[in-house]
Steps between C-alpha positions, in 0.01 A plus 500: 500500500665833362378660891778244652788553288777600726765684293594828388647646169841725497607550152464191297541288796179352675631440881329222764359679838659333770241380741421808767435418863155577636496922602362840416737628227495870463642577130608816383405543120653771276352843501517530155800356278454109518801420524506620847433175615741284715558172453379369832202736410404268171564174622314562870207587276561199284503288779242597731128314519327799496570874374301754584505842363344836557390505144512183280532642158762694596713217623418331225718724284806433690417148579490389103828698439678281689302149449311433818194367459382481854118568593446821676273617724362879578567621803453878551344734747185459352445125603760451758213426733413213299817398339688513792412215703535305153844562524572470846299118477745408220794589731392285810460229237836495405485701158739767392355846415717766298326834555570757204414880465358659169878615506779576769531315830134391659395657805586882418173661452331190456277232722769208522612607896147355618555168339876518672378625761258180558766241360724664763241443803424159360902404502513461145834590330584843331760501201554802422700511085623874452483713187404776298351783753335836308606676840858410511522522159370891523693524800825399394474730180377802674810635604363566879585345819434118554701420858105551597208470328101509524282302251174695506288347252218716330378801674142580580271587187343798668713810542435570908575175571826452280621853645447370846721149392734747370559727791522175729794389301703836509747436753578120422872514489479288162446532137122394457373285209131531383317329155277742293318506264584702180197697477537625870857550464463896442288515797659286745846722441328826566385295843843410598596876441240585707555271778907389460608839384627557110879492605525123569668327247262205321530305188206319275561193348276378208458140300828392666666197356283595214552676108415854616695466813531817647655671851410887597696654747457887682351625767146458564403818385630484170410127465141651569537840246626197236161281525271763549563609143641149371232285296399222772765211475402175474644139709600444783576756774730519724596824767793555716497749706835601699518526873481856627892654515560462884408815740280647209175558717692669783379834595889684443515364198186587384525841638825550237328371221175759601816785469687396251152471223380817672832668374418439163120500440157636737363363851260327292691314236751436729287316766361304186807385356595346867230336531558295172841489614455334885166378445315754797181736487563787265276713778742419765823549342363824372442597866861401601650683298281821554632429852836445388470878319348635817772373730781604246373857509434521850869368562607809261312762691643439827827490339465849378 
């Protein structure tokens, strides 16, 4: 039966799956370019007694490339209820299960942590088999610091409640990682302006691994000018956003970059361009600095 064939294709050369040991095998899957795929990746998924993906005509695509004619089985958040304890029954009984995304490793922004989390409390084995990551991929090209890092996933849809995720992310002392997608790109930058301030340094990847690969560094505020005139882009998004530089937010150093803006344009505009700048209320930094003025010339009266 074509279902139990247990090989797998590289090249010319058709391969025999080894047999795989009963577990919960967590494959990554490339995010884009198929030949992102390890070879423990192909032959775990040749092997295995069940593989279940997050979309099966998806996985099909990558699954012919390479020969494996395994069944497959959905399992998404839409019938991980019901699927689920499918799974989990064919584990107890001794089967193997390999667990595949739509692309990337399984688990990030997807359902698969319930159904480890269950084969974990039932004492069922984990195998994790590492690959292709759209986050470390658009991490490691970005340019921006990755000793520490914060995978966000999507923000909220509605704008109160993203600027609210936003501002609670501010002062992680990390670069932070979010998806998006391409038609609220334009609007989710003018967000992180808002919130983040438009000095931090960020970087968009788009269809990495892919033809029309493509890496955009700056700040956020000129990320955000850039795709709020830009036609909307289209694939995969990815956004990192730098960490804020350290001792930014403190009140000295705000009060010098209040002065030194003041120096060269109005109260106003200057209050305006610090808040893009350090992320705070426009309203508030306007009334620092009409403090700042206040104290200055007070200082230079007594003087006289």
């Amino acid at each position: 039966m074509t279902g139990d064939k247990r090989s797998y294709v590289i090249g010319q050369t058709e391969l025999a799956a080894r047999p795989l040991a009963p577990a919960l095998y967590l494959v990554a899957t490339p995010i884009g370019n198929l030949a992102d795929i390890t070879l423990r990746a192909l032959e775990t998924l040749a092997a295995a007694d069940i593989v279940a993906c997050e979309d099966t005509r998806v996985s099909r695509v990558l699954l012919d490339r390479y020969g494996i004619r395994r069944r497959t089985t959905a399992y998404h958040e839409h019938n991980a209820g019901e699927t689920g304890p499918r799974l989990i029954a064919a584990l107890e009984a001794g089967q193997s299960v390999a667990l595949i995304s739509d692309a990337g490793t399984p688990l990030i922004s997807d359902p698969g942590y319930r159904l480890v989390g269950e084969a974990i409390d039932r004492g069922i084995r984990v195998v994790p088999i590492p690959g292709p990551s759209a986050p470390l991929a658009a991490l490691t090209a970005s340019g921006l610091p990755s000793d520490a890092f914060l995978f966000a996933g999507f923000l909220p849809v509605k704008s109160g409640q993203r600027l609210t995720r936003l501002r609670a992310l501010k002062s992680v002392p990390a670069t932070l990682i979010f998806f998006e997608s391409p038609r609220r790109l334009a609007e989710t930058l003018l967000a992180m302006v808002e919130a983040l301030g438009g000095a931090r340094k960020a970087a968009i990847g788009r269809e990495l691994t892919k033809t029309f690969e493509e890496m955009r560094t700056g700040t956020l505020q000129s990320l955000a000018e850039h795709y709020a005139v830009a036609d909307t882009p289209k694939g995969e998004i990815v956004i990192c956003v730098g960490p804020a530089e350290t001792g930014a937010d403190e009140p000295e150093d705000i009060d010098r970059l209040l002065i030194s803006l003041a120096a060269e344009m109005p109260a106003s505009k200057a209050a305006a361009e610090a808040a893009k700048m350090t992320g705070g209320q426009k309203q508030a930094l306007y009334r620092r600095l009409l403090e700042l003025k206040d104290s200055k010339e007070g200082g230079g009266n007594g003087d006289g």
